[in-house]
C-alpha positions in Angstrom: 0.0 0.0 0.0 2.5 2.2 1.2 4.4 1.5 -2.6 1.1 2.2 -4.0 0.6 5.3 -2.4 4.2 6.6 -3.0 3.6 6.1 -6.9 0.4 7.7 -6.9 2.1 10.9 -5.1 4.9 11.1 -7.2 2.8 10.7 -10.5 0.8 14.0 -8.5 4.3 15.5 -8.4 5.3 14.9 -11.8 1.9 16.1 -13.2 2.0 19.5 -11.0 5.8 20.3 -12.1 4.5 19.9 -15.7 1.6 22.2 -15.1 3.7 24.7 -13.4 6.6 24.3 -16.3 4.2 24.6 -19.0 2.5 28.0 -17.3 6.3 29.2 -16.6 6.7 29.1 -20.4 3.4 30.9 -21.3 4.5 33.8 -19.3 7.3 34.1 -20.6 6.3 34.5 -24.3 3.8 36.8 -23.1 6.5 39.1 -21.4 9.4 38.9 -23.8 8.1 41.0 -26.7 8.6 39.7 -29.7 11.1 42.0 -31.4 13.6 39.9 -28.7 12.5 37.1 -28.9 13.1 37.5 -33.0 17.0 39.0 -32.6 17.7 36.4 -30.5 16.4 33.6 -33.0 18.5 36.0 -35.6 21.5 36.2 -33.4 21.3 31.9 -32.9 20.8 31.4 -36.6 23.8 34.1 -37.3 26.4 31.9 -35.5 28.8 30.9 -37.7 28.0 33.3 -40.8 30.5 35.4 -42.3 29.8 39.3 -41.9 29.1 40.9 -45.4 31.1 44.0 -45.8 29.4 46.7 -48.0 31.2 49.5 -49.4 29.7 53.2 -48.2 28.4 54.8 -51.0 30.5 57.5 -52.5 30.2 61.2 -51.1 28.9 63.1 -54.7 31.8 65.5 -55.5 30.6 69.2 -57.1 29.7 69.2 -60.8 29.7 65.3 -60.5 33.6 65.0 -60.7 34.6 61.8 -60.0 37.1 62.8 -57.1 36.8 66.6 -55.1 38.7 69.6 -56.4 41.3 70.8 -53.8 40.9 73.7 -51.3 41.2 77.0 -52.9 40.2 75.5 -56.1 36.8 75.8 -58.5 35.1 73.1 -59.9 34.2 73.0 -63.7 32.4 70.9 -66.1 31.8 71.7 -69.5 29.5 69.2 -71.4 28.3 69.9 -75.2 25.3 68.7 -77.1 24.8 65.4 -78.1 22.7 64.5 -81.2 19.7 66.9 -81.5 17.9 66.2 -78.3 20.9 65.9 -75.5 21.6 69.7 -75.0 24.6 71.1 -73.5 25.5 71.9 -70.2 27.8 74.1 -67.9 28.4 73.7 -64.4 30.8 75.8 -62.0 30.8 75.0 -58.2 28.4 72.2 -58.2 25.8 75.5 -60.0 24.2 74.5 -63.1 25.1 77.7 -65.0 23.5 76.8 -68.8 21.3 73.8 -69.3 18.0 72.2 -70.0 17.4 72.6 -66.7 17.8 76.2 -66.2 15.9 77.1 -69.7 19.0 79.0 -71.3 20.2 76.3 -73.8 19.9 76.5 -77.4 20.9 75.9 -80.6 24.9 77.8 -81.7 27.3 78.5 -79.4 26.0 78.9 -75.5 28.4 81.5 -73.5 28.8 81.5 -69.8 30.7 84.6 -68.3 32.0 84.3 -64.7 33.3 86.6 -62.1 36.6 85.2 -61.5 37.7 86.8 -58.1 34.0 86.3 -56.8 33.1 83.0 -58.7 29.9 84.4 -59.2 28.3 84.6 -62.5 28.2 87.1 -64.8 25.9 86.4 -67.7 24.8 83.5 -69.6 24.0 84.0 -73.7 23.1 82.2 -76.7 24.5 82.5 -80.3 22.4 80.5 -82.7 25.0 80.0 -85.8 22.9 78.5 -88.3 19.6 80.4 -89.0 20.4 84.1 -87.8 23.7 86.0 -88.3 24.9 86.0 -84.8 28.4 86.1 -84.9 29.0 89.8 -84.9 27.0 90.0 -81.7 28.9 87.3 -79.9 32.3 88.9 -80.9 30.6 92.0 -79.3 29.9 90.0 -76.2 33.0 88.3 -75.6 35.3 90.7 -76.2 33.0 93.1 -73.5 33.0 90.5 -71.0 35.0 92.3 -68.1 38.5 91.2 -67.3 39.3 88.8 -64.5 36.4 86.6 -65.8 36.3 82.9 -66.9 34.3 82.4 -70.4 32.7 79.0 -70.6 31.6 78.1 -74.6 29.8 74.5 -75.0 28.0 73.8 -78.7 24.8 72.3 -79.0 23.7 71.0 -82.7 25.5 73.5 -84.9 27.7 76.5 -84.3 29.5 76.9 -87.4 27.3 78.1 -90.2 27.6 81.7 -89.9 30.7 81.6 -87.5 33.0 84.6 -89.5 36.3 85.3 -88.9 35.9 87.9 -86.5 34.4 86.0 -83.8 37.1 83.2 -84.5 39.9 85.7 -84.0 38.4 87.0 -81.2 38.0 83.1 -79.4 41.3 82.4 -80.8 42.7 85.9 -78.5 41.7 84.0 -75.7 43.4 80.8 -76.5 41.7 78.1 -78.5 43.4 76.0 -80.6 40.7 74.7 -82.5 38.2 77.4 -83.1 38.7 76.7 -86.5 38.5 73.3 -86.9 35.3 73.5 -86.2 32.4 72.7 -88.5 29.0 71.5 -89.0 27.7 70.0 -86.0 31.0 69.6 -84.5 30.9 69.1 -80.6 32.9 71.7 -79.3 33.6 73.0 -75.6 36.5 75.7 -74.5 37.7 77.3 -70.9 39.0 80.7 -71.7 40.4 83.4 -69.5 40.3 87.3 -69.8 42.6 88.7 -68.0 43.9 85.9 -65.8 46.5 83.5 -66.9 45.5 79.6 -65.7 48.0 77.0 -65.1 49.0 75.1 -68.0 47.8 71.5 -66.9 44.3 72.6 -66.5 42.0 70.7 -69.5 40.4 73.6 -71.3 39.4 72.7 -74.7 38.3 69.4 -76.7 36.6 69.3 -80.2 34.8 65.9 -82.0 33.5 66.0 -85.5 30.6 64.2 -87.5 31.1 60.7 -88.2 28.1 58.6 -90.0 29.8 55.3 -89.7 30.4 55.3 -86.3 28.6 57.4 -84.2 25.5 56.9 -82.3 23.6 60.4 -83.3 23.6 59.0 -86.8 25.7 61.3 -88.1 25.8 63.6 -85.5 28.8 63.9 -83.3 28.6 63.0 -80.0 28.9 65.0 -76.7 32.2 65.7 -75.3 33.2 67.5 -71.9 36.1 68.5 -70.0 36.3 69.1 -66.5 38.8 70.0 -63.8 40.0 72.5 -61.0 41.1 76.0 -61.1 43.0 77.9 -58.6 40.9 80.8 -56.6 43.6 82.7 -56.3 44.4 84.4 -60.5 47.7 84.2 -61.2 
């Protein structure tokens, strides 16, 4: 009996522990919120698995230059017209000075005059050079641009037509080299200077010409740009 009655109280025992274990658990979950309870499953199921290391994304430079201009230094960008429908654009200090954007982009040769002491801009113009006879007025406007400036010049479609000599001379006074190779529908951009003298390695001028075979535009050239730093201080 006294077996008998030993077995039935530890069967009681077993049964009550069970109960209590069981209820133990229950409050539990209901405690533990669940976000826990979920980074610890995480942080189990994470043992053992390699970190993956992801590379930050890069900082955006000004004018989108792939690395940043030094102190003391201005960012440029000079992109031309691509095809009929890709217009040109001309960027100083991360400011979009002529472009689709900003509504002053046509046709000819597109003329951005900057304040080189104050890096602030002057004016931005317009030469169409195939329809009207514009290239009088935009000797006129280069050659009164004030000195100590920076003259941007970007092409978009053609800026050739009814380019005369005068306004070549007067580009070629501030240092282009290939004012006239241009011709029709040739991609053209050019840094100039009036009255400042920039440092030799600076990129400042890059022309590209129609090709039908092997350009994308069919048969009109492709965009081309330069970019790079200038020093604040004029030498």
């Amino acid at each position: 009996m006294r077996l008998v009655a030993g077995g039935a109280l530890k069967g009681v025992f077993l049964c009550f522990a069970s109960i209590c274990a069981w209820y133990s658990g229950y409050l539990l979950v209901e405690l533990i919120p669940d976000v826990s309870l979920s980074r610890a499953v995480y942080g189990v199921r994470s043992l053992g698995v390699k970190p993956v290391l992801k590379a930050p994304v890069p900082k955006r430079q000004k004018c989108d230059h792939w690395a940043p201009c030094p102190p003391n230094t201005y960012a440029y960008r000079l992109l031309s017209g691509g095809g009929r429908d890709k217009y040109a654009k001309i960027c100083f200090e991360d400011e979009l000075l002529i472009g689709e954007k900003t509504g002053n982009v046509a046709r000819g040769i597109n003329i951005a005059v900057v304040n080189y002491i104050t890096g602030k801009v002057t004016e931005t113009r317009y030469f169409d050079m195939y329809k009207d006879d514009n290239s009088g007025p935009m000797t006129k406007f280069i050659q009164s641009a004030p000195e100590k400036s920076l003259l941007f010049m970007v092409t978009h479609d053609d800026g050739s037509s009814r380019l005369k000599d005068d306004a070549k001379k007067a580009i070629e006074a501030l240092g282009s080299k290939e004012i006239r190779n241009i011709s029709f529908r040739s991609s053209w951009v050019f840094l100039a200077a009036k009255g400042v003298e920039l440092p030799a390695g600076i990129q400042r001028e890059k022309i590209n010409h129609s090709d039908k075979k092997k350009n994308r535009y069919n048969g009109w050239p492709a965009e081309i740009q330069i970019e790079g730093c200038i020093p604040r201080k004029p030498s």
